[in-house]
C-alpha positions as CSV (number, residue, x, y, z in Angstrom):
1,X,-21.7,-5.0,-21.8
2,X,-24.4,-5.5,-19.1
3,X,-22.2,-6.0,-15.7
4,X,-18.6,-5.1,-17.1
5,X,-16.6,-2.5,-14.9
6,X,-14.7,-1.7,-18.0
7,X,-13.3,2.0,-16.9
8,X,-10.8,4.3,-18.4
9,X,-10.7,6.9,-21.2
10,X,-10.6,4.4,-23.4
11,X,-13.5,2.8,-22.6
12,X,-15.2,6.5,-21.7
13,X,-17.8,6.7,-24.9
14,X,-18.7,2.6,-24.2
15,X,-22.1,2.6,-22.8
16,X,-22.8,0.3,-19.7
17,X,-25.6,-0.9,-17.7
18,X,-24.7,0.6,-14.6
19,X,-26.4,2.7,-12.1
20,X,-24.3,5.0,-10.0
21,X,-24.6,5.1,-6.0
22,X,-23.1,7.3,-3.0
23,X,-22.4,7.0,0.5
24,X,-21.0,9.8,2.5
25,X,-20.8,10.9,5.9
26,X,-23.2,13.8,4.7
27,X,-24.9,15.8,7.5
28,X,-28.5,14.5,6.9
29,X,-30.0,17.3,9.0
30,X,-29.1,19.3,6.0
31,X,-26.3,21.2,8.1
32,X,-23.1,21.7,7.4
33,X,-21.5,18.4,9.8
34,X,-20.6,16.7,7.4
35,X,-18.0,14.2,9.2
36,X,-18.4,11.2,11.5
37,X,-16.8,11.5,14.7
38,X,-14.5,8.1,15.3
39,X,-14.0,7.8,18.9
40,X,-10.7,5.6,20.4
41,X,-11.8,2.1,20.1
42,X,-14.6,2.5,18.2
43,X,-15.5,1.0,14.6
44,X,-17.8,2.0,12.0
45,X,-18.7,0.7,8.9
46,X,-18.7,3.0,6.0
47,X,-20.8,1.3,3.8
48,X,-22.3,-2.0,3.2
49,X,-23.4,-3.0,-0.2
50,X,-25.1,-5.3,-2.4
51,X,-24.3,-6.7,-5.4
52,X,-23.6,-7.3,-8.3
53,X,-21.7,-3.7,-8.2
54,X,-17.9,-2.1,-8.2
55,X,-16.7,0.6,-6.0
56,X,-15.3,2.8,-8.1
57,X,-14.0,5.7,-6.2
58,X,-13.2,6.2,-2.6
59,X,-12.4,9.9,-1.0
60,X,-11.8,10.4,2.7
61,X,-10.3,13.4,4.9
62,X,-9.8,13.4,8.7
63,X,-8.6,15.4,11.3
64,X,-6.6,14.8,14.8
65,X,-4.8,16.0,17.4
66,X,-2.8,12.6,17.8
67,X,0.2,12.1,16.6
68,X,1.0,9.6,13.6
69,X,-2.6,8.8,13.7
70,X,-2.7,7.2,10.1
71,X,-0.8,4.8,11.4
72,X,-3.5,3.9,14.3
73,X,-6.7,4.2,12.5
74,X,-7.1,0.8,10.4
75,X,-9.1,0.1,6.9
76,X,-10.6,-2.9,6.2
77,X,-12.8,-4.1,3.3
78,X,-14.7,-7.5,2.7
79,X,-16.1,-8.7,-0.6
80,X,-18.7,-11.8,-1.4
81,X,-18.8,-12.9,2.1
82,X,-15.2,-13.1,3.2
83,X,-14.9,-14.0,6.7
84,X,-11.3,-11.8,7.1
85,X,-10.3,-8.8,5.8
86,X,-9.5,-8.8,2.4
87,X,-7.7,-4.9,3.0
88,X,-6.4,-4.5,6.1
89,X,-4.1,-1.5,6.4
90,X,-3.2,1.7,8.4
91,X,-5.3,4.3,6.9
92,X,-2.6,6.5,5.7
93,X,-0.3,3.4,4.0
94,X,-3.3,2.8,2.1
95,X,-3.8,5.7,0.4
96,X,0.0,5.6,-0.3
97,X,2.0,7.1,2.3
98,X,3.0,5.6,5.5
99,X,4.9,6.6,8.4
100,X,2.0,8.2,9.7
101,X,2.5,11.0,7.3
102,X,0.3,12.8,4.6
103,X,2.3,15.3,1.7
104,X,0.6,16.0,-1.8
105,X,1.8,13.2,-4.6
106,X,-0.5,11.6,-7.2
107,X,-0.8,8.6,-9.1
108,X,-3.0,6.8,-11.1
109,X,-4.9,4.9,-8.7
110,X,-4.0,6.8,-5.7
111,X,-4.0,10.5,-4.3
112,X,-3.3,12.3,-1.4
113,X,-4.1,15.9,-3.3
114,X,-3.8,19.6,-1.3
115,X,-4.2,21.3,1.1
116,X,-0.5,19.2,2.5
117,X,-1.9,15.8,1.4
118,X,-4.9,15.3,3.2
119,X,-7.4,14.8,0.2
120,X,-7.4,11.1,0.3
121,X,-8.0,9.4,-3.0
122,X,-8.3,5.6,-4.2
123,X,-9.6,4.7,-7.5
124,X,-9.0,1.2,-8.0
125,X,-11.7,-0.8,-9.4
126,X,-13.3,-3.0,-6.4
127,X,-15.9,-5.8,-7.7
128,X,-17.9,-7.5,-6.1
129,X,-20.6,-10.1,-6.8
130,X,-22.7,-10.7,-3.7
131,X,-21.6,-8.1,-1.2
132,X,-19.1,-5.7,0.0
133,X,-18.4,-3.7,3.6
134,X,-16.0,-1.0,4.3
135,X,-15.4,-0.6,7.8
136,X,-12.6,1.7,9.8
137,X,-11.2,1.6,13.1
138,X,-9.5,3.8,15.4
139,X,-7.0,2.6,17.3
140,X,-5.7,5.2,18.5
141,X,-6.1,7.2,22.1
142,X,-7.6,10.1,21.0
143,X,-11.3,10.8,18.6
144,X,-10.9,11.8,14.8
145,X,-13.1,14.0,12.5
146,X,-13.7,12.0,9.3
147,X,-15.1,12.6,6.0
148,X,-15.6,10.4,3.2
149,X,-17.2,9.4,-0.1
150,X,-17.2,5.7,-1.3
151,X,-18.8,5.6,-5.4
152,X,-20.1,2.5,-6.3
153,X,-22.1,1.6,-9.6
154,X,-24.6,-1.6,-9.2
155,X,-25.3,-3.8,-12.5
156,X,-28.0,-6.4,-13.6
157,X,-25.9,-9.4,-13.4
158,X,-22.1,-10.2,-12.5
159,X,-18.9,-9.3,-14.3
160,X,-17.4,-12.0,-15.8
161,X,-13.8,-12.8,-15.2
162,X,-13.7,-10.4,-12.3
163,X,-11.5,-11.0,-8.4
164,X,-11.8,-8.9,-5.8
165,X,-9.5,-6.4,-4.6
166,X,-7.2,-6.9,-1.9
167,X,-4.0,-5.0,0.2
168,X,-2.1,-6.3,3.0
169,X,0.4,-4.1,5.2
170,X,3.2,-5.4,6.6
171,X,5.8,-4.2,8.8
172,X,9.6,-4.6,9.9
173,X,11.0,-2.8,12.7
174,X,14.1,-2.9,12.1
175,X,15.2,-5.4,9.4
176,X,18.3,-7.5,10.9
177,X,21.4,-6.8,8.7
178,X,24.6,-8.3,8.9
179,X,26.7,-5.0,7.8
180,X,28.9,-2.9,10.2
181,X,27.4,0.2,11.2
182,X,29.7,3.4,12.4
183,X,32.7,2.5,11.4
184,X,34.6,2.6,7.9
185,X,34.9,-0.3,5.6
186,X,38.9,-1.7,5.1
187,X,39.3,-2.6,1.2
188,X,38.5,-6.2,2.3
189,X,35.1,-5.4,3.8
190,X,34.2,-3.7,0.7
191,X,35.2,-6.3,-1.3
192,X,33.2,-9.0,0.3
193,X,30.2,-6.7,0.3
194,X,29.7,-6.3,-3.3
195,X,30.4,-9.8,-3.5
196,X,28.4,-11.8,-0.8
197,X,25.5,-13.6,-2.5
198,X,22.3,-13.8,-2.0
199,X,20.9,-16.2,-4.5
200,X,17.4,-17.6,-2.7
201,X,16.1,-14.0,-1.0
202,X,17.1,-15.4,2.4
203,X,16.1,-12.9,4.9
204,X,14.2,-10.6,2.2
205,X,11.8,-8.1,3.8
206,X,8.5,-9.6,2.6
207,X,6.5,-6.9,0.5
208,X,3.3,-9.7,0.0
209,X,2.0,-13.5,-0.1
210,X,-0.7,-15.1,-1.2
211,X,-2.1,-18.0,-2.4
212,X,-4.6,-18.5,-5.3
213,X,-5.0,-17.2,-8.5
214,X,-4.8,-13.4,-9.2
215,X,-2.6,-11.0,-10.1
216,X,0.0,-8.5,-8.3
217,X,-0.6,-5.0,-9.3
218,X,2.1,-3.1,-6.7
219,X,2.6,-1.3,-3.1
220,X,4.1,1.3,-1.5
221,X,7.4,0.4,0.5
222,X,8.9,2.9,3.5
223,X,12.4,3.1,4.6
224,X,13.1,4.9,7.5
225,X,16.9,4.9,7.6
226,X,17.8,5.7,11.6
227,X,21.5,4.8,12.1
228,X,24.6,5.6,10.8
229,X,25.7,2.4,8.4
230,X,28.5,1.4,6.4
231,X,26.4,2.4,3.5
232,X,24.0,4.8,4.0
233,X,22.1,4.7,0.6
234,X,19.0,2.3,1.4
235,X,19.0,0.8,-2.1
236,X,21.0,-2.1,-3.2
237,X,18.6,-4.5,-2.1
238,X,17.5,-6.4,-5.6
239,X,13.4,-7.5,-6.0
240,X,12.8,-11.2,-5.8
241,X,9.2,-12.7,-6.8
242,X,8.1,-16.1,-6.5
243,X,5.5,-16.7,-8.9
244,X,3.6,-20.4,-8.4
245,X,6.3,-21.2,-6.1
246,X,9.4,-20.5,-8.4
247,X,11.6,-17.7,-7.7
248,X,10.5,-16.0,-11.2
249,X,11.6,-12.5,-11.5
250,X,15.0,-11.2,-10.0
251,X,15.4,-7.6,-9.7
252,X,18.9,-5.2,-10.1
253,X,18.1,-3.0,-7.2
254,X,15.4,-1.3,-4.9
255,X,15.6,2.2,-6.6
256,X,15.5,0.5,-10.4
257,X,12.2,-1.8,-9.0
258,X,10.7,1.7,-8.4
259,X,12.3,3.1,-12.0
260,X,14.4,5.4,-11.0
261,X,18.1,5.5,-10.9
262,X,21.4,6.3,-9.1
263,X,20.2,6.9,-5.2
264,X,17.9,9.3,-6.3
265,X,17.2,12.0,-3.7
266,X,14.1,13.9,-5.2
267,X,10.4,13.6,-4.7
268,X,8.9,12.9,-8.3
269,X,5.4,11.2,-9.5
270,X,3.9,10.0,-12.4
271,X,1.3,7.9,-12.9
272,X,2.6,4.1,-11.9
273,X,6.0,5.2,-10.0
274,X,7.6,7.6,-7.7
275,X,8.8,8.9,-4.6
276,X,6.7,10.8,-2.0
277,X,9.2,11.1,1.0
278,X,12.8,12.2,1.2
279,X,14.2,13.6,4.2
280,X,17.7,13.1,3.4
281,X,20.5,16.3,4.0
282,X,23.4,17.2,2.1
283,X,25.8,16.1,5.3
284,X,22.9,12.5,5.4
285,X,21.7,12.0,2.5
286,X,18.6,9.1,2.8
287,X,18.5,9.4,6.2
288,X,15.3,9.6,7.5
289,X,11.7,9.1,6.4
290,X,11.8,7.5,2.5
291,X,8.1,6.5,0.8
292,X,8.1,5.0,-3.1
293,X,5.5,3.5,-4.9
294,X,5.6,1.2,-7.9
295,X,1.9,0.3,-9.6
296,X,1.7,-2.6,-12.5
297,X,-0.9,-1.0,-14.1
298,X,0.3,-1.9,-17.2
299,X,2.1,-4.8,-16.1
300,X,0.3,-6.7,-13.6
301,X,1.8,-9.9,-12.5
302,X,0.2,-13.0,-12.7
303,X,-0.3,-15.8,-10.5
304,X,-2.1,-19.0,-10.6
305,X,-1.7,-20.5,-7.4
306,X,0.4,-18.3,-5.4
307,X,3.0,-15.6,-5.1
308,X,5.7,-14.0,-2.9
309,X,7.0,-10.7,-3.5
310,X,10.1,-9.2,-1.3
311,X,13.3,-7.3,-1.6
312,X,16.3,-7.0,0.2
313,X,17.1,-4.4,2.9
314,X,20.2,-3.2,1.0
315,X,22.9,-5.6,-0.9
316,X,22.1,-9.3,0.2
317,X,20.5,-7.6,3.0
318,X,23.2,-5.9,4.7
319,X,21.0,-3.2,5.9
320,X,19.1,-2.7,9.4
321,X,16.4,0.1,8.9
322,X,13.0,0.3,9.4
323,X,10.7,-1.3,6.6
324,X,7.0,-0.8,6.3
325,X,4.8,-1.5,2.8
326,X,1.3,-1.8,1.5
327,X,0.5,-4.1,-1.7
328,X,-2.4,-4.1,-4.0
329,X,-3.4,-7.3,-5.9
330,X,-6.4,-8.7,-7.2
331,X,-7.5,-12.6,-6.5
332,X,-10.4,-15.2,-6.6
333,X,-12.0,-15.6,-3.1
334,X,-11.3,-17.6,-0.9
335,X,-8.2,-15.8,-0.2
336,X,-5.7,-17.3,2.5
337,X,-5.9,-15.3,6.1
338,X,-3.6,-12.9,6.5
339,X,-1.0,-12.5,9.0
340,X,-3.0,-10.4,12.1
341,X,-2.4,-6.8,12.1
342,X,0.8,-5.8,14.4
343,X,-0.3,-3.6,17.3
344,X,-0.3,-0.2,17.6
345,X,3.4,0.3,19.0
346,X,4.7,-2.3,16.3
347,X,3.6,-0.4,13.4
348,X,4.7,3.5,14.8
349,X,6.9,5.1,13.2
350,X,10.2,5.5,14.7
């Protein structure tokens, strides 16, 4: 099993030839400062490693007087040499959340865990072969207290059959809908909106693409819904997934993608699917701040040479609310360049 980053309670009594490793902002005068202090502009890198290895478990907290800072300060990871980020993401989307906003939820791979969300947890496996750097930036205008732990394990030789981990953020402020907004629907209008196709995902808010061979293994998506609309509940808007460039998988509707049902109006987790925001009101309800997560664990989807996920912003993208996501897949290197990272006041939340 020399070099395998098999993990899991499964695979918990297997032994491995492994050797565990830290790095941690740990006060090395032996005090009790145990943070880096990340000042506006500045970029450090947490840790930069050589293989073979895996990280196999990152922690981070922080601490700021700005507001919606997790949406300024900006992750990014490389593996074997990659010349552009193969994570790029707000830090607070990563971990699962985004509208600059932390609350207590859990997951399987992800965390934010008390006090009020800020124990930040990923524990997705993250190979690498040759080498591997973590690096943060803050982008914001004012400095940041933060903490952090990133576990790796090193091994004698390469895992076989192993890509690297990647996520990509993306953001839409606001998606461009065709419905009405503040006035009532005549029996016509209604008609024609539960009708009007949308059979090739034109205008779909784009969730993730990329091109190679890999698999998808899920994201977080926010809603922020911000105007009054002829129909208020966000959902609707079906999955569409081009796998290999063939629209592959069609969906029934953005609350079913995420498993649960009817315009739900709860926060609820479990393991590969939930929701972590609702602000919605009895006299409102889904107005607001909305966050959901969905995580193929189990079912990860494959791709060969490339895939798109999306979904629509309501029913054949009726909708015009603000859309932001992270997604998690796995992939060979190279990986295509990602689209640059919007600037500060184009990912803020509303």
């Amino acid at each position: 099993m020399s070099g395998s980053v098999l993990g899991g309670l499964g695979n918990l009594a297997t032994l491995r030839d492994a050797t565990r490793g830290r790095v941690s902002s740990w006060d090395e005068k032996g005090g009790n400062l145990d943070f880096w202090m990340l000042h506006p502009g500045e970029t450090r890198t947490l840790a930069e490693l050589t293989g073979p290895g895996s990280v196999r478990h990152i922690w981070m907290t922080t601490m700021s007087r700005e507001d919606a800072y997790l949406r300024k300060v900006v992750l990014r990871m490389f593996w074997d040499g990659a010349v552009t980020p193969c994570v790029e993401a707000p830090l607070g989307d990563f971990f699962g959340i985004g509208h600059g906003m932390m609350a207590d939820f859990w997951s399987l791979p992800l965390t934010m865990s008390p006090r009020d969300g800020r124990g930040f947890n990923c524990f997705f496996p993250m190979p690498y072969s040759q080498d591997g750097r973590i690096e943060i930036t803050n982008e914001g205008d004012r400095r940041m207290m933060l903490y952090f732990y990133v576990d790796y394990e090193t091994y004698e030789k390469p895992a076989a059959d192993q890509a690297c981990f990647h996520a990509q953020f993306r953001v839409e402020q606001p998606t461009q809908g065709w419905g009405k907004t503040g006035t009532a629907h005549t029996a016509d209008e209604r008609a024609e909106y539960w009708q009007r196709p949308n059979l090739e995902g034109d205008g779909n808010y784009t969730i993730l693409e990329a091109k190679g061979r890999g698999h998808y293994v899920g994201c977080n998506l926010n809603i922020d819904v911000f105007e009054k609309q002829q129909n208020d509940w966000y959902g609707e808007g079906d999955d569409m997934i081009w796998i290999d460039g063939k629209l592959a998988i069609r969906g029934t509707g953005t609350e079913d993608y995420f498993n649960t049902a009817f315009s739900p109006e709860t926060v609820f987790c479990t393991p590969f699917h939930g929701i972590t925001v609702y602000e919605g009101t009895p006299e409102w309800p889904w107005s607001g701040k909305n966050s959901m997560y969905r995580f193929h664990i189990e079912d990860p989807i494959h791709f060969r040479e490339s895939i798109k996920v999306t979904i629509e912003h309501g029913h054949a993208n009726d909708l015009s609310n603000d859309y932001s996501s992270t997604a998690y897949w796995y992939q060979l290197e190279p990986h295509a360049p990602p689209k640059p990272m919007p600037d500060v006041a184009s990912r803020l939340p509303r």
